[in-house]
N, C-alpha and C positions, 0 to 999 in steps of 0.2 A: 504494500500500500504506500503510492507518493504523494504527501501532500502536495498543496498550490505552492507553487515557486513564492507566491507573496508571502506565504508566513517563514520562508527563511528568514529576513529580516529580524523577527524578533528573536531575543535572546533568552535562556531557558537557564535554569541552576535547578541540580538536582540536590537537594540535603537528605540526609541518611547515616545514620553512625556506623551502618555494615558497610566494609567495602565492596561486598558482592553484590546488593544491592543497589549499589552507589551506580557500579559496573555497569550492573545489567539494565538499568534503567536508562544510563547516558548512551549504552550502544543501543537502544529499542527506537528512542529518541533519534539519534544522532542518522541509524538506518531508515526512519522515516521522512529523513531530510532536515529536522528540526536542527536550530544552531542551538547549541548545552555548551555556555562560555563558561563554567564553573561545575564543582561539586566541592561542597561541603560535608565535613564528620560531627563538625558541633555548632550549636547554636553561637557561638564569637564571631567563628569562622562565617556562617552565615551571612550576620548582621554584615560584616567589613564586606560582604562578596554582593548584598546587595545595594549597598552605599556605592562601590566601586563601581559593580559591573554593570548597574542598573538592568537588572532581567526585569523585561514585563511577565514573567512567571517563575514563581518557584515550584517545583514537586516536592513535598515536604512529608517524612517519616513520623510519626507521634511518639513511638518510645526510642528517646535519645537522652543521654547520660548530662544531666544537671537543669536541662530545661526541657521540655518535652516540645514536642512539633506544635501542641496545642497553643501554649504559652507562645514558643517562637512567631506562629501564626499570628495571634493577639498583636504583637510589639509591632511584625512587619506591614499588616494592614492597619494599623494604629499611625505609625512613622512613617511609612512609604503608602500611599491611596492607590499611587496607579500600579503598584506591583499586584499582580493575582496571584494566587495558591491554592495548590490541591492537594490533596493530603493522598497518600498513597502511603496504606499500614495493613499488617495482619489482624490487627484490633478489629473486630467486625462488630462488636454490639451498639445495637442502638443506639444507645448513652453515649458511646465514645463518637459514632457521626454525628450525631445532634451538637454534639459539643465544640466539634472539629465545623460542622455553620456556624453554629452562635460563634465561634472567634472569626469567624471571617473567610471561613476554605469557600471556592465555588463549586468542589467538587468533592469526592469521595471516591480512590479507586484503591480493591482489596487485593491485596497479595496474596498467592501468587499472582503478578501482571498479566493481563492479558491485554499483549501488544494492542490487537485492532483499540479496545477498550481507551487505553493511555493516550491510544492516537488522535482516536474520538474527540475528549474529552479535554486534548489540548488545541485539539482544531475549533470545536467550539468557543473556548472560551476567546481563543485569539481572532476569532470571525469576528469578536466585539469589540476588537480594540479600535480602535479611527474613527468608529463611529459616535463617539458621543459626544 
């Protein structure tokens, strides 16, 4: 599956404290055409890569060692408006996606990934960017 040449342009950061998953997300990503100028292991790293790099998206993990993706979420659409984020976790309970909106994700997607799903899910969200 190739995305539209127009959404290369935008830039992508994956956060994840696994490296495998870090991995396997940036090359799901990166094979769908998407540009992943970053990946981050902890919420510091994060913050400085989206001040830097300015990605109009993060993909963001929830259980990560001293601040959780939920929290990280909170801060970056708090700090940063025009960045978006999806949370991509094995956490699947209700509670934990309700909670993972109410901070600000626009999406929810469960691990194991499934490619077409990630692709989806970041094509949407970036079909809204210019527009508003």
């Amino acid at each position: 599956m190739t995305i539209p040449s127009t959404f290369k342009e935008y830039r992508l950061l994956v956060v994840d404290d696994s490296d495998y998953a870090r991995a396997q997300m940036t090359a799901l990503l990166t094979q769908a055409g998407f540009t992943v100028v970053g990946e981050a292991a902890s919420a510091e790293d994060a913050l400085r890569q989206v001040r830097d790099k300015k990605p109009h998206l993060v993909l963001m993990d929830i259980v990560m060692p001293e601040v959780s993706g939920i929290q990280l979420t909170e801060k970056i659409v708090s700090d940063f408006s025009n960045v978006g984020v999806i949370m991509v976790s094995s956490l699947t309970h209700e509670q934990v996606v309700l909670e993972s909106i109410a901070a600000g994700a626009i999406d929810f997607i469960h691990k194991p990934i499934d490619p077409q799903q990630l692709t989806e899910s970041v094509e949407k969200f970036l079909s809204t960017l210019g527009k508003e």
